[in-house]
C-alpha positions as CSV (number, residue, x, y, z in Angstrom):
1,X,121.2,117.9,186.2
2,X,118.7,116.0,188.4
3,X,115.3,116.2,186.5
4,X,113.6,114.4,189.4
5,X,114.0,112.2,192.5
6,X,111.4,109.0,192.3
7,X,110.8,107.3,196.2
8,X,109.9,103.7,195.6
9,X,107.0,102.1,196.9
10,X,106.4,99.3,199.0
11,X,104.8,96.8,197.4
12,X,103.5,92.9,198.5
13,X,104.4,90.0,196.7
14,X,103.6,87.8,198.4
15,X,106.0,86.1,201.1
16,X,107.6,89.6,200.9
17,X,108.2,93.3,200.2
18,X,109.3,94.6,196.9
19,X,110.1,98.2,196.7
20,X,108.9,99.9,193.2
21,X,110.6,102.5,191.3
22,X,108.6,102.4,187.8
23,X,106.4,103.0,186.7
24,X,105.3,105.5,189.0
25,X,103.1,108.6,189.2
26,X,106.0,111.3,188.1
27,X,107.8,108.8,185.7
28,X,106.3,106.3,183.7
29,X,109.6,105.2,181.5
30,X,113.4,105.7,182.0
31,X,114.2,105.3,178.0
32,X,112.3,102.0,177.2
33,X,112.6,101.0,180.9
34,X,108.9,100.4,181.7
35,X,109.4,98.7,185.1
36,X,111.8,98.6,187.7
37,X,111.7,96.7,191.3
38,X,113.8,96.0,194.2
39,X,113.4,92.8,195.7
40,X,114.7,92.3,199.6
41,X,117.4,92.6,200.5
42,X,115.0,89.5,203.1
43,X,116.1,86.4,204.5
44,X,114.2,83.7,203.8
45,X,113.2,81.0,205.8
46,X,114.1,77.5,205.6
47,X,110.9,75.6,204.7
48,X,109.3,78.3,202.9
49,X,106.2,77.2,201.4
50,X,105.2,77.3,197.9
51,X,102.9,79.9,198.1
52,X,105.4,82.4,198.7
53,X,106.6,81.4,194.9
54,X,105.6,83.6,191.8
55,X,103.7,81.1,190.3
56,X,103.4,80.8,186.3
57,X,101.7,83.9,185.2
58,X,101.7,85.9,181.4
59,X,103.7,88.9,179.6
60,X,103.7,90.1,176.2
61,X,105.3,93.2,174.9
62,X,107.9,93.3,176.5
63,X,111.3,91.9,177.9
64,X,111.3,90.8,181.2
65,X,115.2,91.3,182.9
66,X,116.5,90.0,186.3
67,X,119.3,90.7,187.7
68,X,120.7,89.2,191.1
69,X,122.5,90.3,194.5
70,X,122.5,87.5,196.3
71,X,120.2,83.9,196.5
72,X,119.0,81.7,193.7
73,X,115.8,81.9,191.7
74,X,114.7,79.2,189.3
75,X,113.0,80.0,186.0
76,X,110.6,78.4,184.3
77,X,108.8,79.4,180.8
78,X,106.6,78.4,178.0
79,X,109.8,77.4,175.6
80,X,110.6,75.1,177.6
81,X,113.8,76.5,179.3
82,X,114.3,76.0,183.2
83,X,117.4,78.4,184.3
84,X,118.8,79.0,187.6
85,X,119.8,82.4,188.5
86,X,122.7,83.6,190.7
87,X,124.5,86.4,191.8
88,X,125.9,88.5,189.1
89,X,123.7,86.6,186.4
90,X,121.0,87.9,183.7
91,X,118.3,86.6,183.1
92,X,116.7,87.8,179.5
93,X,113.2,87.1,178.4
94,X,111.4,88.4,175.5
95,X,107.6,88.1,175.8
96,X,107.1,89.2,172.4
97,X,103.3,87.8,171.5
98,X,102.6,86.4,174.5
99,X,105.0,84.4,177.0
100,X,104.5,82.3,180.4
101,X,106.9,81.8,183.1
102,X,107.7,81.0,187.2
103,X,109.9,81.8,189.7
104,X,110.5,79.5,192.4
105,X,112.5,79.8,195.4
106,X,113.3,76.5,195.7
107,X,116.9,76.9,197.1
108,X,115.5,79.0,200.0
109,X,112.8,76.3,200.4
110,X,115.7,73.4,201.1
111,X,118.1,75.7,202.6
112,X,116.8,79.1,203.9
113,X,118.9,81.8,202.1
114,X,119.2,85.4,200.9
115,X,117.3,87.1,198.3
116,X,118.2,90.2,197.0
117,X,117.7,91.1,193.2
118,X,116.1,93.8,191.0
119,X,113.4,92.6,188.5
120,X,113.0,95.7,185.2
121,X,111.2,95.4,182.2
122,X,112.2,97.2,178.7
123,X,109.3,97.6,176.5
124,X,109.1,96.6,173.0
125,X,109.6,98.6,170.3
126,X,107.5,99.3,167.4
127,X,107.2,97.0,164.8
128,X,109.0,94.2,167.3
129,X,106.0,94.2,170.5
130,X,104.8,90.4,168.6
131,X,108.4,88.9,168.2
132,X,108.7,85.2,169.0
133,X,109.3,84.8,172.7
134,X,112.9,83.8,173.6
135,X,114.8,83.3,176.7
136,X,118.5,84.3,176.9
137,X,121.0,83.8,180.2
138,X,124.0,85.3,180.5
139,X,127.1,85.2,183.1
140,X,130.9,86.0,182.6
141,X,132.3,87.4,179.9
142,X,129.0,88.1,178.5
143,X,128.3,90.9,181.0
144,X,131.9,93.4,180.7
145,X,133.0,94.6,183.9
146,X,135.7,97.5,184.3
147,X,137.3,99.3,187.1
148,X,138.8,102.5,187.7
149,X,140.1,103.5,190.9
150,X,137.3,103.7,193.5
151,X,134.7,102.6,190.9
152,X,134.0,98.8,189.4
153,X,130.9,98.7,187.0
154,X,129.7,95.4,185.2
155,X,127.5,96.1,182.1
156,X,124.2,93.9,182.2
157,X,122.7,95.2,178.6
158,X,123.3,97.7,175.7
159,X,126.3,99.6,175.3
160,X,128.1,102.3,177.7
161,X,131.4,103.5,178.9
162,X,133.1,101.6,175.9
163,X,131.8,98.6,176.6
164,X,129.1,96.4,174.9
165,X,127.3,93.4,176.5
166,X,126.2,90.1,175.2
167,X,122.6,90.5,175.6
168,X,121.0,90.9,172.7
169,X,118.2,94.0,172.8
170,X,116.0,95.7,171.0
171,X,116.3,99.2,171.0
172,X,119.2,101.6,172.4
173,X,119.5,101.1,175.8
174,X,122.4,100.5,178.9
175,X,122.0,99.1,182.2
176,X,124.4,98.7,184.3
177,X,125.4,97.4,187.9
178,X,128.2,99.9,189.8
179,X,129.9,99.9,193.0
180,X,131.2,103.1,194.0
181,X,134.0,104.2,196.8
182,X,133.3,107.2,199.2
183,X,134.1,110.5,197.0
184,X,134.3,107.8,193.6
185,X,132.7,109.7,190.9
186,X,131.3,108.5,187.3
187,X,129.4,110.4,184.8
188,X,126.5,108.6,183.2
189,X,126.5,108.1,179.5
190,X,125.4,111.0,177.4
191,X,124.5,109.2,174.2
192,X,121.5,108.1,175.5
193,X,118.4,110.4,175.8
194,X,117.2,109.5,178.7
195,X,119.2,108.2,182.0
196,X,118.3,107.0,185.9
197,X,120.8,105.7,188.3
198,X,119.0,103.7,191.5
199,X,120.9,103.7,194.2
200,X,120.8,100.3,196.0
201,X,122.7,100.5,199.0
202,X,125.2,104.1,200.0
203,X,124.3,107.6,199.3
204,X,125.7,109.8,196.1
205,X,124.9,113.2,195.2
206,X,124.6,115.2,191.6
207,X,124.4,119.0,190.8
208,X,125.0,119.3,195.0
209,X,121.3,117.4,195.6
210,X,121.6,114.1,198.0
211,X,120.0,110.8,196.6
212,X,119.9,108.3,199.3
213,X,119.7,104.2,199.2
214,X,116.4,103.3,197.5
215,X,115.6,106.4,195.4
216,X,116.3,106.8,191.7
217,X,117.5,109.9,190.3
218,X,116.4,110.7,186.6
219,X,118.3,113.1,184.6
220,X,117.7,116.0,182.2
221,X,118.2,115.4,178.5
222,X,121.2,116.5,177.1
223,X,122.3,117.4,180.7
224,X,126.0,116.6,182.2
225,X,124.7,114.0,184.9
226,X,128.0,112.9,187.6
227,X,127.1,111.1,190.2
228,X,129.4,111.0,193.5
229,X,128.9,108.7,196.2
230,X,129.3,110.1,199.6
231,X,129.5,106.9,201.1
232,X,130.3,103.4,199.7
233,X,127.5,102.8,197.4
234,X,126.1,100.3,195.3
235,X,123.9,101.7,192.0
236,X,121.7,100.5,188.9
237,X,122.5,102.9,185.8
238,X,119.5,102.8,183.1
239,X,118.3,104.6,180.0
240,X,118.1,104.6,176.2
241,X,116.0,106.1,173.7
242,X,112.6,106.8,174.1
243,X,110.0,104.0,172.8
244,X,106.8,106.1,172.1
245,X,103.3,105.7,173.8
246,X,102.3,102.3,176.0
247,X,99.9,101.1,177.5
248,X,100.5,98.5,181.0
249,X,98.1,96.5,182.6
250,X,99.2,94.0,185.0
251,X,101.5,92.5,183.8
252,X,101.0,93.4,180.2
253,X,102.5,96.2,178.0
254,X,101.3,97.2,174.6
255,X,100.7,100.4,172.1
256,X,97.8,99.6,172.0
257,X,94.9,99.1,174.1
258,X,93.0,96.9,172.2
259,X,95.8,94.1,172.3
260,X,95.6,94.4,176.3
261,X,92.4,93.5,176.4
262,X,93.0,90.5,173.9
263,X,95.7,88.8,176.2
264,X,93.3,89.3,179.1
265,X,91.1,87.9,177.1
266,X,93.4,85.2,176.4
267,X,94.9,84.5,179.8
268,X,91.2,84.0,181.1
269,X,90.4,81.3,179.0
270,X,93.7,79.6,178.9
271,X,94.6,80.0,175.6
272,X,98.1,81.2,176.9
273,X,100.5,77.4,177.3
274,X,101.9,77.7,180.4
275,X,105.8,76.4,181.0
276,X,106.2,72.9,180.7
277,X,108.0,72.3,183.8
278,X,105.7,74.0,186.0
279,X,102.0,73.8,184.6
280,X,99.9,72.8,187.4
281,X,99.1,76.3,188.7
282,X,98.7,79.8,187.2
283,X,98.2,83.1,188.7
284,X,94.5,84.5,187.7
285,X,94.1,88.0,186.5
286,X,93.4,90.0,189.0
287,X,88.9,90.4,189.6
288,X,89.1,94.1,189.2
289,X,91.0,95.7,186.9
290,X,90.9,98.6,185.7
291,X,88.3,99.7,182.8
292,X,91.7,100.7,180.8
293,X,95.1,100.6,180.2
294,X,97.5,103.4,181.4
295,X,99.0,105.5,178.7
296,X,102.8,105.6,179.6
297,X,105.4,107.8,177.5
C-alpha cells in the first residue's frame, strides 16, 4: 500500500536543475535514506565553464552515494582519491568525522556531453556518525544484476531479491536500479521496514494509484508493495531500517545539533583539509543559515 506520493522539487545547482525528492516536507528519511536528488537528464555544453562545477565543499555523518545514467563526473576528496564515474558505476563515500570532496565536469567541459545521475545520501548510524572517512568505487560484478522476463534490476547497495552487493554499508539498507517492461511487475522487498521506489523515466502504479516519472512513492510498513509499470519505465528502489532522530544542515547530518554547529564552526575557519587534487577553491557556508538544525526521523 502507497503510504504517500512525494513530488520533487526543482532545485539550482548551479549550471543546472536538480529535481529533489528528500528530504522533503511530508518525508524526511526513506530508512536511513536522508537525501535523494535527480540530476538532468541536461546536455551540457561544450566549453562549460568551471563555475558550473561543484566545487570542494564538507560532509560529515553521513555517506554520500552517486549513482550514474549517462556522462562522466570526476571525484575528488580529502584521502586523496580522484575517481571517474560512469554509467552504471557507484560511487561510495563515507563522511564519517568530517570529509571534503569535488565534482568536476570535466568531460562535458572538453567534449560537451550528457549528464544524468541521481546523487542520495544514507545517514550514519549510531555509534558509527565519526568513522574514518573512506571512499569506495564499484562497477561490474560488484553491483549484481538479474533479469526476469520484462524486468532487469542491478543492485547498487545492501541486500534484496537474493542478491547482495559489494558495497560495504552501515546499517540495513537496499537500493537498487530497475528497468521495467509495459505490464512487468516486481514486489519490493519486505524485510526492510521502510521502502520508496522513484520512478525515473515511465509510469507504474500500486494498490490501483498512478505514480508518474519524477515522483517517489513510499510505502506502508509491513504492507505488500507491487509496483507495475504501465509504460516502459526506469525506477530507483530504496529503504532499510530506520536510523533514529537527525539533524541536516547544509550539507551536514548529525544526532545531534551541537556537532552541526561545530563543523560550521570548522568549515568557516578552514580547519576542514580540503582534497589534494583540487584545493584552490571551496564552497563557503551559506551567510544565512538557519538558527538550527532540522530534526529529521
Amino acid at each position: 500500500m502507497i503510504e504517500q506520493v512525494i513530488d520533487q522539487r526543482r532545485r539550482s545547482i548551479g549550471s543546472f536543475e536538480v529535481g529533489r525528492l528528500l528530504p522533503s516536507g511530508r518525508r524526511r528519511l526513506v530508512g536511513p535514506f536522508i537525501f535523494f536528488d535527480h540530476m538532468g537528464p541536461v546536455e551540457l555544453p561544450r566549453g562549460l565553464p568551471r563555475e558550473a562545477d561543484v566545487r570542494p565543499h564538507p560532509h560529515i555523518g553521513l555517506c554520500t552515494v552517486t549513482y550514474v545514467f549517462a556522462g562522466e563526473i570526476v571525484h575528488r576528496d580529502s584521502t586523496a582519491v580522484e575517481q571517474l564515474i560512469r554509467p552504471g558505476e557507484v560511487n561510495w563515500m563515507t563522511a564519517g568525522r568530517g570529509i571534503t570532496h569535488s565534482e568536476r565536469f570535466e568531460r562535458a567541459r572538453r567534449e560537451g556531453g550528457p549528464m544524468h545521475a541521481i546523487q542520495s545520501w544514507v545517514a550514519l548510524p549510531d555509534g558509527e556518525e565519526e568513522i574514518t572517512p573512506a571512499f569506495a568505487h564499484h562497477e561490474g560484478d560488484d553491483l549484481p544484476a538479474h533479469r526476469d522476463g520484462g524486468v532487469w534490476l542491478r543492485l547498487l547497495a545492501g541486500e534484496a531479491f537474493g542478491l547482495r552487493a559489494a558495497v560495504k554499508t552501515h546499517s540495513p539498507l537496499f537500493y537498487a536500479h530497475m528497468a521495467l517492461a509495459s505490464g512487468a511487475r516486481i514486489a519490493l522487498p519486505g524485510e526492510h521496514a521502510e521502502r520508496a521506489a522513484y520512478i525515473v523515466s515511465g509510469t507504474a502504479e500500486a494498490d490501483g494509484r498512478a505514480v508518474s516519472a519524477t515522483q517517489m512513492a513510499v510505502f506502508g510498513r509491513g504492507a505488500q508493495a507491487v509496483l507495475e509499470a504501465t509504460a516502459p519505465s526506469v525506477v530507483m528502489l530504496l529503504g532499510g531500517a530506520p536510523v533514529g532522530e537527525r539533524f541536516i544542515e547544509w550539507n551536514f547530518v548529525s544526532s545531534s545539533r551541537e556537532r552541526i554547529e561545530q563543523a560550521k564552526a570548522d568549515w568557516r575557519a578552514g580547519r576542514m583539509k580540503l582534497p589534494d587534487l583540487d584545493n584552490a577553491e571551496f564552497i563557503p557556508l551559506p551567510p544565512d543559515p538557519p538558527p538550527r538544525a532540522e530534526a529529521m526521523s
